[in-house]
N, C-alpha and C positions, 0 to 999 in steps of 0.2 A: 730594390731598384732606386738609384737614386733621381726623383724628380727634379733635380735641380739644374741635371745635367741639360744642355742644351739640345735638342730633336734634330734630326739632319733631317733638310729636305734636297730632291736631286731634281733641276731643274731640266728638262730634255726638249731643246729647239732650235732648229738652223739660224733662226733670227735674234741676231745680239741684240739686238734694242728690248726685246720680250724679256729676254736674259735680265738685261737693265730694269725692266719696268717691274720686275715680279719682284725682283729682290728690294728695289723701293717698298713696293707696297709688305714685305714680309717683313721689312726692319724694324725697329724699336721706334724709330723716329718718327714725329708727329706730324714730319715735312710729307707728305704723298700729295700733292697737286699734279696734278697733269696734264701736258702741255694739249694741243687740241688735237694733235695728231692720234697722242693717247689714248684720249680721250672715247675718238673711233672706238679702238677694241677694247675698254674697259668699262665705257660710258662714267656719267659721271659720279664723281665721292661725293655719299650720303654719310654723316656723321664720322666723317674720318678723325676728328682729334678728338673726337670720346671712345676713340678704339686702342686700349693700349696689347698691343700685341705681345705674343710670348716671344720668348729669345730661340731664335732659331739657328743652324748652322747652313749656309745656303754653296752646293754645289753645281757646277754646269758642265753642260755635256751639250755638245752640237751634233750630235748623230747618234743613233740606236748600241752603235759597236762602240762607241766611248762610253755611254749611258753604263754597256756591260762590265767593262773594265771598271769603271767608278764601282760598283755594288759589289764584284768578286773581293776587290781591296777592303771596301768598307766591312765585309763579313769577314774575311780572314782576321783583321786588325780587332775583331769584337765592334765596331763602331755601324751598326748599319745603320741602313737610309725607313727614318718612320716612312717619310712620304715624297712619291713623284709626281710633279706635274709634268705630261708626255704631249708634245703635238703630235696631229695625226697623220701630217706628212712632212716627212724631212728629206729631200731628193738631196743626196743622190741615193742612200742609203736606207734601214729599213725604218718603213714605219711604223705608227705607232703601239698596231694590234703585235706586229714580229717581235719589237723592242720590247715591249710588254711579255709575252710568254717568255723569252729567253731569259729575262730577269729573275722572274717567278721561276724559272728552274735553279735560279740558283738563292734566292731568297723566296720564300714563298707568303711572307708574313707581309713584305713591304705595302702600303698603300696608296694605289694607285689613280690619279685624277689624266683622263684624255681631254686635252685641250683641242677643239675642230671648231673651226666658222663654217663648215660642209652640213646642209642639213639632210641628206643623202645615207649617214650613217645613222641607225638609227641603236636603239640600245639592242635588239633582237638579234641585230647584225651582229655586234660587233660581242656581245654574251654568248653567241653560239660558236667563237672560235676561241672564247676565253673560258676556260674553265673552272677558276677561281674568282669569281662575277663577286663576293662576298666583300672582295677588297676592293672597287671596281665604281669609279663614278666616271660619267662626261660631264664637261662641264663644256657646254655652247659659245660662240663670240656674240657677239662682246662680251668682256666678263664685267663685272661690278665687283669694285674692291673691297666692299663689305663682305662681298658672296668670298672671294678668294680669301680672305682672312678666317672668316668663320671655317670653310671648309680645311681650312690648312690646324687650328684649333683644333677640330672635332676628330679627323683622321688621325692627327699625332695623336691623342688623348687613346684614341681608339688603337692604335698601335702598343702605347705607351700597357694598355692596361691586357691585351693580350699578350705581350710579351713578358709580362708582370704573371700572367696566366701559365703560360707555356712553363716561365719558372718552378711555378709551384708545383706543376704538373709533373715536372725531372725532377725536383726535389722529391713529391711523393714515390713517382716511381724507383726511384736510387734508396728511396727507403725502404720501398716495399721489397726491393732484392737481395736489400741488407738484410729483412727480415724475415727471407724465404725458408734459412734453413729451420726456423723455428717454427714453422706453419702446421705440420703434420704433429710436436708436442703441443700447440695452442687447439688444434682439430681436437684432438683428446684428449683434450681436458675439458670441453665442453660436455654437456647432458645429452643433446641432442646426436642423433644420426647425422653423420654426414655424406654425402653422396656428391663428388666433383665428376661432371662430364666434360669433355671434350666435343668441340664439333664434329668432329668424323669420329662419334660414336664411342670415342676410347674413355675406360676411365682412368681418373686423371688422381682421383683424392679417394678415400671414406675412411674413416675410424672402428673402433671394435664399438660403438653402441649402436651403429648403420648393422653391425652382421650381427648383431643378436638382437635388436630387434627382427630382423628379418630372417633370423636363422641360416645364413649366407655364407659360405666359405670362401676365405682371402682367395682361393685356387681359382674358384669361379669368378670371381672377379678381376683376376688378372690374366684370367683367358676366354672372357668373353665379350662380346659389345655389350653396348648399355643397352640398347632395344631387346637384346636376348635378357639382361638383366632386368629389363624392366617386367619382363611377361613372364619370370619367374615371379617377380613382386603382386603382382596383374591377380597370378592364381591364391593369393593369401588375403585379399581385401573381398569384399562384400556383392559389391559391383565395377567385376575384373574389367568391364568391354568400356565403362568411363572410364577408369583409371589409364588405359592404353589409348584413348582418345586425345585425355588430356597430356599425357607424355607425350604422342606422335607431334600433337600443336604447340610444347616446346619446344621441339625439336626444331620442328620447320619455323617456327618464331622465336629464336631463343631470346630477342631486347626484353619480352614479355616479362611482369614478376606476376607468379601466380599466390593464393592461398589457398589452401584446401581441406576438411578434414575424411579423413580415410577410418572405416571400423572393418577391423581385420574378421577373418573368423574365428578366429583364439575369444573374442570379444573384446580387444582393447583398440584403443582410438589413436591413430598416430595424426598428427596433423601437418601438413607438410608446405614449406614454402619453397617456393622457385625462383633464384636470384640470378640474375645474368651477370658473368662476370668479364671487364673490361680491361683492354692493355692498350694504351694508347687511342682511347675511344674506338675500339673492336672490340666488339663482342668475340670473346676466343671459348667461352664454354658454360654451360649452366651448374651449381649449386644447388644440390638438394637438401632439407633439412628438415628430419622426421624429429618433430619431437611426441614424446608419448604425454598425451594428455586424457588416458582414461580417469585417474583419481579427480581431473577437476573435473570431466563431465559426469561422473558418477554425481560430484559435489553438485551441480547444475541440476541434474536430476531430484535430488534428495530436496534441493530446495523449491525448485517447482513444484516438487508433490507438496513439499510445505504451505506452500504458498496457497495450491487450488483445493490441498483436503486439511480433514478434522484433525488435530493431532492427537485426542483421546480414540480417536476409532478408526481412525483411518478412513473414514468417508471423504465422498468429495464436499465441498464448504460453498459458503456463496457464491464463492468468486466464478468457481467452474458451474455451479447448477443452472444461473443462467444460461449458459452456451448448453449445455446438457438439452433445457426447455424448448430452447429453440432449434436444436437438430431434432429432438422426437417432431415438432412443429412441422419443420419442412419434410416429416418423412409424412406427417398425416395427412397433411397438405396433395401432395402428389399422389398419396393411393386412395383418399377422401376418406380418409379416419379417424379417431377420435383419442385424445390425451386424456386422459387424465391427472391429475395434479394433487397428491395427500399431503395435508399437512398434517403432522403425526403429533402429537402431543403427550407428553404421559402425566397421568391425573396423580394430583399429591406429591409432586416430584420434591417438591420445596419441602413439606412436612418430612418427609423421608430422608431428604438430605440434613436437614438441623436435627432429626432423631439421631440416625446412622452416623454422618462425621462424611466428609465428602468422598474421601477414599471409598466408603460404602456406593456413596453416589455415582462415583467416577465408574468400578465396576457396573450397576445396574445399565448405565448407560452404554458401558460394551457392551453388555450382553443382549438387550435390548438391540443394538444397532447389529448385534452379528443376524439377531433371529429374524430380522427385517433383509437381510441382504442373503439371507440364503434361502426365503420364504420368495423371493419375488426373480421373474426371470434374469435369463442373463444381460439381454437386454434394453431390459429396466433400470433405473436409478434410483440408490438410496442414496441422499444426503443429510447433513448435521447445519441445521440455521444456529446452532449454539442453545445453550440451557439444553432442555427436555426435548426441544424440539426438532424433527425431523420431515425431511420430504420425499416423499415416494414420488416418480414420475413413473407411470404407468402408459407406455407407447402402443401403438398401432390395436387399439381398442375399437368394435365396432359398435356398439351402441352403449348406455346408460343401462340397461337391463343387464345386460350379461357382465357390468362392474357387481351388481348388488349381491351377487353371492361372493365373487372374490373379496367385498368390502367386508362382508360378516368372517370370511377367514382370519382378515385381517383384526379385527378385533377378536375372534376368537385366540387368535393367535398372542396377545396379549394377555390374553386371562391366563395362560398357564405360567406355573409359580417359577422363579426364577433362585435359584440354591447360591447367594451369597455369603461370605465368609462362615461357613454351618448357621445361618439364617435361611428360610424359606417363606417369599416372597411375594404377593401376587400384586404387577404393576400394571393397572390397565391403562390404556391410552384413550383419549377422545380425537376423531379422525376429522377433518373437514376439507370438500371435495370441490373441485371447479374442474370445468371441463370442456377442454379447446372443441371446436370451434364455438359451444353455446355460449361459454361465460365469460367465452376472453378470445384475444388472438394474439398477446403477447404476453411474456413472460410476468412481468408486472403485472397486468390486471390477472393474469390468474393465480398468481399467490395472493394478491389483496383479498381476491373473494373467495379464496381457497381457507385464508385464515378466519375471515368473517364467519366464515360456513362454520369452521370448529369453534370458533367464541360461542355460536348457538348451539351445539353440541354438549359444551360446557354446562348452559345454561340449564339443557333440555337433564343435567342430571350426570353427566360423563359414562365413560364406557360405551362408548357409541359412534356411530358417524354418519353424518351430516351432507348431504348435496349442498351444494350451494343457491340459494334464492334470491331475488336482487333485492325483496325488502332486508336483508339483510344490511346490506352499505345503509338503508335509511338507519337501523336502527345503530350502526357505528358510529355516524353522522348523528346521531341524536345524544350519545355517548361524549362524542365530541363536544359536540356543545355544548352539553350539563358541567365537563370539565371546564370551559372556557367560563360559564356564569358562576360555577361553581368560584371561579378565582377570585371574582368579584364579591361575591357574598358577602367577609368579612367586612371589605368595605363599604357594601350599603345596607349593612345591618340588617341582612337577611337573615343570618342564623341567630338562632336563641338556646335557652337551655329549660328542659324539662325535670321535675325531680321526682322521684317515685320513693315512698318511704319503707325502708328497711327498720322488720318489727321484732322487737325480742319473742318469741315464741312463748314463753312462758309466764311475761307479764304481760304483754301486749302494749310495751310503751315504744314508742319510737326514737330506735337509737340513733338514728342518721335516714340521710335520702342520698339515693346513685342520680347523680348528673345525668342526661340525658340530652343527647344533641339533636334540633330539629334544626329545618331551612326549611325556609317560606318563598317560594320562588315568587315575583310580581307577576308572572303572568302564568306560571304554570302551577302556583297553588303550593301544596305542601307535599315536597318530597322525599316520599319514606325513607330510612337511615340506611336499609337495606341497597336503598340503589345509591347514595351519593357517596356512603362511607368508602364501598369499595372503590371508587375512583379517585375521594379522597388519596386514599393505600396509594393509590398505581402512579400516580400523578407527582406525589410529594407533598401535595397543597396539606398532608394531615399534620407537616409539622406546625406550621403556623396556622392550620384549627387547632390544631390540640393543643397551643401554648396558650390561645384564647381560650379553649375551654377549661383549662387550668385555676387561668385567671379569673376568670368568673365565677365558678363556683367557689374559690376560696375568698374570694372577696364575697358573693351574698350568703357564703356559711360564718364568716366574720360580722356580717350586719344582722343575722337573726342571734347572734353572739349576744351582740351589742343590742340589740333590743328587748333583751332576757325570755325570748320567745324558748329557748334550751339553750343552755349553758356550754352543755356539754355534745351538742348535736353533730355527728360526722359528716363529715362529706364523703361520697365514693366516688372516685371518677376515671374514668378508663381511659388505660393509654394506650397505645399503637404500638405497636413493635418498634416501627420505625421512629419513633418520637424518641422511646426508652432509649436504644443505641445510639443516640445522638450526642457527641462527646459532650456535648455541653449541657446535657438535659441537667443533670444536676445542678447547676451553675442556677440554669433559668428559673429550677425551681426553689432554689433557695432567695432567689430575687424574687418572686412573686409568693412568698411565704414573708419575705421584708415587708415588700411594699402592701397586704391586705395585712398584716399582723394579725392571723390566723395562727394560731397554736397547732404546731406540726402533729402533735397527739390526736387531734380532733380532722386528719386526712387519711384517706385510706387510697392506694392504688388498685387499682385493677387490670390485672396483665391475663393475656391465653396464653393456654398452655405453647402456642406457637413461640412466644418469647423464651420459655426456659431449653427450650427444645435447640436451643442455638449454640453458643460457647458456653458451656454453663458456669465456667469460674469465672469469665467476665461479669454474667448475667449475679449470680450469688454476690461476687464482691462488691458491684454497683448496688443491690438490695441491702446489704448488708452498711454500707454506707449513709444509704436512708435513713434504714432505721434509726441509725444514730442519731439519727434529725429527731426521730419521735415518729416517724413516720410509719403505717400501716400497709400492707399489704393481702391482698386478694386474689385467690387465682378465679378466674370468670367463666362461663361455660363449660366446667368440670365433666370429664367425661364424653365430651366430644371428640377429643383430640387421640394423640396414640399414649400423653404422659399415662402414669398407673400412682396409686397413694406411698408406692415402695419408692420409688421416683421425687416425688412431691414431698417426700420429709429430708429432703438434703437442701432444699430452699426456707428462707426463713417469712413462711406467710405464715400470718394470723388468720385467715378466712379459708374455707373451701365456700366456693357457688357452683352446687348442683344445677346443670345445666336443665331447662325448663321440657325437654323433652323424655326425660325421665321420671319428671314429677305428671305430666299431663296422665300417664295412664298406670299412676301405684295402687290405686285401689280395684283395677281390673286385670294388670298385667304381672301375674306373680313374678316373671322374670326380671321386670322392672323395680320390682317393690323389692325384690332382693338383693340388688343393684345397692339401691338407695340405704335399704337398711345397713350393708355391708359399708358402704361409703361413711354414712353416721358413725357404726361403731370405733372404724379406725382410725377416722379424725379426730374424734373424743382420746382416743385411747394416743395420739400424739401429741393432744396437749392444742387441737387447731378448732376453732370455731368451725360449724356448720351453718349453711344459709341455703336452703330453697328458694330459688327461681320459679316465676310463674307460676305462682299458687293461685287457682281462682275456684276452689270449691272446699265449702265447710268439710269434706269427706276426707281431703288432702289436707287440708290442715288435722284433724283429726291422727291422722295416721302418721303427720310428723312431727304432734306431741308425744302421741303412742311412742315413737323410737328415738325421741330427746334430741330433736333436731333443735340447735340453739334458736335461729334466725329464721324469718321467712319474707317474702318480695314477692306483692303479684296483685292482680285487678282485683282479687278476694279484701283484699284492703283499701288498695287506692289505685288509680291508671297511673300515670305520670303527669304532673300537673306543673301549671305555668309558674313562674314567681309569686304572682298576687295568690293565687287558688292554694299555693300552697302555704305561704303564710296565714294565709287563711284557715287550713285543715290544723296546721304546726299550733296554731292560736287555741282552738278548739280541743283538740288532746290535750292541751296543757292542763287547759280547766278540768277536762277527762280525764288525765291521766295518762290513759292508753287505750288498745284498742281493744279493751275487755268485752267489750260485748258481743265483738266476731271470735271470741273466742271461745 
């Protein structure tokens, strides 16, 4: 449209002077003063020469049947009229409600203003015989020429841009008819079903993926209504008597867009939208459009269950065990019954996993997970909190008595051996119990003290399970704490180091002393190694102990160097699993062998067999590395673990330490004294040093010079002693020798 074109307005009024006055005030010119007669029906001009008006084309008409004749002209010629200004009576002829509908029958777009000084007409009047009210202003006498400018603006504008509209409108439609014959090739070539109704019922469109999804023939479709087509469709979906509900309420509302999805009974999912299609703003008929979207709700599916279970077991996972806690909850709730809540744990899972290789583990932990989910009802829940650990919820239980025998199946049920890769296994589990409504009433607190319960289970020895008790949280709480001071330690010089001397068995001189880590607590005294070490572990705090205990002992095995108290005296000092794995342990420890300038030959490490029990070419080629340093190695607590000596000669240690629970009963326990002996001879016979642990009676040492135990370590010699006690004992043997006389 060209907006430059000038708007025709069509002035309609028995009185020329009005004629005169309008077309003043609609001009371009900035003259509009008006005389006082004027003035009467316009009242007076506010900011009239800050008003520059558009360019208008101005027509007149003295009576209703000229007014007609003007508009027939101006639409045949293409030129019509945007807007009339109509008075409301023109005698002799019609007025201005007559004038006005005969117009609109032949324009219906023009816009129209009634001009009345009558306040008698009110808008309700004169709207209920006009029917196109949309284009329809009064404007009351006196008029204000600001008001007449602005209106005369805003209506052409308003004309301008529905006419502008109505183009686009015949433009799309003259396209959409150019492009009708291609409608039915664009329908199939789509994926989708398509299904075109009609208002009275007929159809109008569908394609072949509409009949085979629906199994349909073209026959029956072009001889039957769609209502009978529909309640064919009706008997193939899931719930027939909604689907006919919601068809009948498009029917009788077709402006409606619906969405829906539909599961047939074949099993697949069609999803279906409802579009209402329009010709000339009428609604003439509804669009149906099935598409098949079972492979993404499968996808949906598959990832949900991802989302709420285990992926090794297929159990449900945290995410769902909550909601799981809380439905048993409200069922106990309502019949006044009782939850139980196991948290399942399996004892050694870690040692088994660094023996086996995880693959071995991964298995254990199906099979485990299957014998717990086919052991307990249906419904009951087993879940996987991840690692070893697992949750049983145990619903509508009536008391604590009648768990204690199902708790012992449960464990019993554990002890039988489980047959992986031709290995035969036995993994018990330690169990710990809370139970709604005594120990909790929500999800949370009964796992907190469910887990509590099994920490003391653990405690009490494993293979077992545990009520839950509430000194229980005291003593996690206490746990807590000892980590929290425990962090502190280093820095207020709470820990120290003890040294306990390593003796040659055969000369009784003393080759070295093992490091020994104590902490001094300020207020709670001195805390045995047994309780901090392991938190140490758990916490992380052992990397930065163990680098300090590092550095300590190789700096005061350095300064008894240096003081000629032994030349050649070792240090032994244990390290962590988690220290050794530490990519940079090497790095640290060749810094703190710089800085005490300690002779790498004169260190010995001490690993359990829990570290070789891991990657083992890592673990060798990191030892192996050492060595090269000069550096010595020990394996520690020998015989505790699951390694064997067939095992232990593919790693490059200098030392075994017989573990002290082997030595305590050799001279009464022949199964133990053959243990020990056996251990001796094939260490000797690999070319490895022997060292007993915890020797503290002359009868024991006796019996492991008898079988040429190189080394030995225990209170039979010395306790563990401070710095000063020990340079003190270190001082004394020199002048002695050794400890020939305990020998």
């Amino acid at each position: 449209m060209d907006h430059t074109k000038q708007k025709r307005i069509l002035l309609v009024d028995d009185n020329a002077e009005i004629h005169k006055d309008f077309c003043k005030i609609l001009s371009q010119s900035d003259d509009v003063a008006l005389d006082d007669d004027e003035e009467i029906l316009f009242g007076k001009v506010r900011n009239a020469k800050n008003y520059n008006a558009p360019d208008y084309k101005i027509d007149s008409a003295y009576q209703g049947q000229e007014a007609l004749e003007l508009v027939k002209d101006s639409v045949l010629r293409g030129e019509p009229y945007a807007l009339a200004f109509i008075d409301m009576r023109m005698p002799p002829g019609w007025d201005g409600i007559e004038t006005i509908k005969r117009i609109w029958e032949i324009d219906p777009y023009i816009q129209m203003v009634i001009c009345t000084a009558y306040s008698d007409h009110s808008w309700e009047d004169i709207t209920s015989e006009l029917e196109n009210s949309d284009n329809l202003l009064i404007l009351k006498k006196p008029f204000e020429v600001i008001e007449i400018n602005q209106l005369a603006a805003a209506l052409t504008r308003k004309w301008e841009l529905i006419a502008h509209l109505n183009t686009l409108v015949k433009n799309r439609t003259n396209e959409l008819e150019r492009l009708s014959s291609l409608t039915q090739t664009t329908i199939e070539s789509v994926q989708e079903g398509i299904l075109g109704v009609g208002l009275n019922e007929q159809v109008l469109v569908y394609n072949e993926n509409f009949l085979t999804q629906w199994d349909i023939s073209k026959e029956l479709l072009q001889s039957e209504k769609s209502s009978l087509v529909f309640q064919r469709l009706a008997k193939q979906v899931e719930d027939p008597v909604i689907f006919m509900q919601m068809m009948r309420d498009l029917q009788a509302h077709p402006q409606q867009k619906r969405n829906r999805e539909w599961k047939l009974k074949t099993g697949s999912v069609l999803e279906l939208f409802a579009q209402p299609q329009y010709l000339h703003d009428q609604v003439i008929g509804i669009v149906y459009s099935f598409r098949d979207v079972t492979e993404r709700k499968e996808l949906e599916q598959q990832l949900l269950h991802q989302a709420t279970h285990d992926i090794l077991t297929g159990l449900p996972n945290r995410a769902l065990l909550t909601d799981r806690i809380n439905q048993a909850i409200s069922h106990a709730k309502r019949y006044n019954l009782c939850v139980a809540i196991l948290v399942v744990d399996l004892d050694f899972f870690k040692e088994v996993n660094d023996t086996y290789g995880h693959k071995f583990g991964d298995l254990l932990l199906k099979q485990q997970a299957k014998k717990l989910s086919n052991f307990v009802r249906e419904n009951d829940t087993v879940a996987r909190m991840g690692g070893d650990e697992f949750i049983v919820i145990l619903g509508s239980q009536a008391d604590e008595k009648n768990l204690i025998g199902l708790l012992n199946q449960f464990v019993e049920l554990f002890s039988t051996p489980c047959q992986i890769e031709e290995r035969e296994l036995i993994a018990t589990a330690s169990i710990g119990v809370s139970i709604y409504p005594r120990d909790g009433l929500d999800s949370d607190t009964l796992l907190k003290n469910a887990d509590a319960a099994l920490y003391h289970a653990k405690e009490l020895g494993r293979n077992r399970f545990q009520f839950y008790m509430e000194e229980f949280n005291k003593q996690i709480m206490q746990r807590t704490e000892l980590t929290i001071a425990l962090s502190q330690a280093l820095k207020n010089n709470e820990l120290s180091l003890n040294y306990q001397p390593l003796v040659d068995l055969k000369s009784g001189i003393i080759i070295g002393v093992e490091a020994l880590l104590r902490w001094r607590h300020p207020s709670l005294g001195l805390i045995p190694p047994t309780t901090f070490i392991p938190i140490a572990e758990e916490s992380g705090l052992i990397i930065s102990i163990g680098e300090w205990v590092l550095r300590t002992a190789c700096a005061q095995a350095q300064f008894w160097h240096q003081t000629s108290i032994f030349h050649t005296l070792k240090m032994s000092v244990n390290i962590s699993v988690k220290q050794f794995r530490q990519k940079n342990f090497l790095f640290v420890l060749k810094s703190i062998l710089e800085e005490t300038q300690l002779d790498p030959d004169c260190l010995e490490l001490e690993i359990t067999e829990n570290l070789i029990l891991g990657n083992v070419s890592e673990v060798i080629q990191q030892m192996i590395e050492l060595k090269e340093l000069g550096i010595h190695f020990a394996i520690d607590d020998f015989g505790t673990g699951y390694s064997n000596l067939s095992y232990i000669k593919h790693f490059p240690f200098d030392t075994v330490k017989i573990d002290k629970t082997f030595i305590d009963n050799i001279t009464t326990d022949p199964y133990n004294a053959s243990i020990v002996q056996a251990i001796i001879g094939m260490t000797k016979n690999m070319g490895i040093n022997v060292l007993a642990e915890g020797v503290e009676h002359k009868e024991q040492v006796e019996f492991l010079k008898k079988h040429h135990s190189n080394q030995v370590q225990g209170y039979y010699f010395s306790k563990p002693l401070n710095e000063k006690d020990c340079t003190q004992l270190l001082t004394q043997k020199q002048s002695k020798k050794n400890f020939g006389e305990n020998l």
